[in-house]
C-alpha positions in Angstrom: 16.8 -1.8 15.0 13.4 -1.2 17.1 12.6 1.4 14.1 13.2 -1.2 11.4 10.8 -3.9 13.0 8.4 -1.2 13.8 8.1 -0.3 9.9 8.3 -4.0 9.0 5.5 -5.5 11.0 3.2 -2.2 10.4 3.4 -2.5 6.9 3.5 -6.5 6.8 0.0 -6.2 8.7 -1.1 -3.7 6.2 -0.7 -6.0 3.7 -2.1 -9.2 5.3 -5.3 -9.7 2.8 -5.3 -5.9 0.6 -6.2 -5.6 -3.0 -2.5 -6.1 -3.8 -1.5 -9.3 -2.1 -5.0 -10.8 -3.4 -4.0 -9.8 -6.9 -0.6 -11.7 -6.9 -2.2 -14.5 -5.2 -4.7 -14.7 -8.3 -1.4 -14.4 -10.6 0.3 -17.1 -9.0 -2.8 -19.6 -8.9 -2.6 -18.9 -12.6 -0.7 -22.4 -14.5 0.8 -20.6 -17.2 2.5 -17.6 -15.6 6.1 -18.8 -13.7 5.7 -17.9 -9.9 9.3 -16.6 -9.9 7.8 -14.0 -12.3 5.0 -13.8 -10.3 7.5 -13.4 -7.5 9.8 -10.7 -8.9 7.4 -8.4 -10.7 5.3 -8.0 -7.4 8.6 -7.3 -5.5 9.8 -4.9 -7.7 6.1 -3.1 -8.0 6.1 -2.6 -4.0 9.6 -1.7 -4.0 8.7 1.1 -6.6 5.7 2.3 -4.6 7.3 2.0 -1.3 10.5 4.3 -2.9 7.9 6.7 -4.1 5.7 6.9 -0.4 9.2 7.3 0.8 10.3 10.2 -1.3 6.7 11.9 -1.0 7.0 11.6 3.0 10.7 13.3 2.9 9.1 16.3 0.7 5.9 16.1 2.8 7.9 16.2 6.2 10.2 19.3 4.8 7.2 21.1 3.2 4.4 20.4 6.0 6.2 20.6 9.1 3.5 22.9 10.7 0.5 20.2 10.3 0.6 16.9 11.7 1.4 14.3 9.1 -0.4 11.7 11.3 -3.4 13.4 11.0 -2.7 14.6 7.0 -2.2 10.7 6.9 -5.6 9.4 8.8 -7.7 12.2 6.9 -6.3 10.3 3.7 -7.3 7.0 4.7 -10.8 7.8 5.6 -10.8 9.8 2.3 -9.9 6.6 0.5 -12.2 4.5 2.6 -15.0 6.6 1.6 -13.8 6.4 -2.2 -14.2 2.7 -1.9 -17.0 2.4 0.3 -19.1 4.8 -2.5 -17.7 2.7 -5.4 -19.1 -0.6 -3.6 -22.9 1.2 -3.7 -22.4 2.6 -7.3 -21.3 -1.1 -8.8 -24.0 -2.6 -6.7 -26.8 -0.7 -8.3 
C-alpha cells in the first residue's frame, strides 16, 4: 500500500496548479457547460495519459535498462522547462 500513496500524493502534488487543472477549472467556471461533463471528460483525459505514461515506462524500463530512467526522466523535465521558458520570451516580444 506504501507504493500506492507514494504514486498518489507525487502525482496529486504534480498537479496542484499545472496547465491542466487550470484548464478544467476555466471549463467548469463556464455556465453553460455541465460540471459532471466537466468532471468526466477531464477524468477520462488523465486516465488516458496516465495509461499511456504507464505503457511508455514498461517499454522504457524493458528497452533502457542500462541508463537510469530517473535521470532520462529529469533531463526531460528540464528539456520541457526550457521549451516553455523560450516560448514565454518569444510571445513576449
Amino acid at each position: 500500500m506504501s507504493a500506492f500513496f507514494t504514486v498518489f500524493l507525487s502525482v496529486f502534488l504534480a498537479e496542484l496548479g499545472d496547465k491542466t487543472q487550470l484548464a478544467t477549472l476555466l471549463f467548469a467556471a463556464d455556465g453553460s457547460r455541465s460540471k459532471f461533463v466537466v468532471f468526466l471528460a477531464a477524468s477520462a483525459a488523465l486516465l488516458a495519459t496516465t495509461a499511456i505514461a504507464v505503457l511508455m515506462g514498461a517499454a522504457a524500463e524493458r528497452h533502457l535498462t542500462a541508463l537510469p530512467l530517473k535521470l532520462i526522466a529529469g533531463i526531460g523535465f528540464i528539456a520541457i522547462g526550457g521549451f516553455m521558458v523560450a516560448q514565454h520570451f518569444q510571445t513576449a516580444a
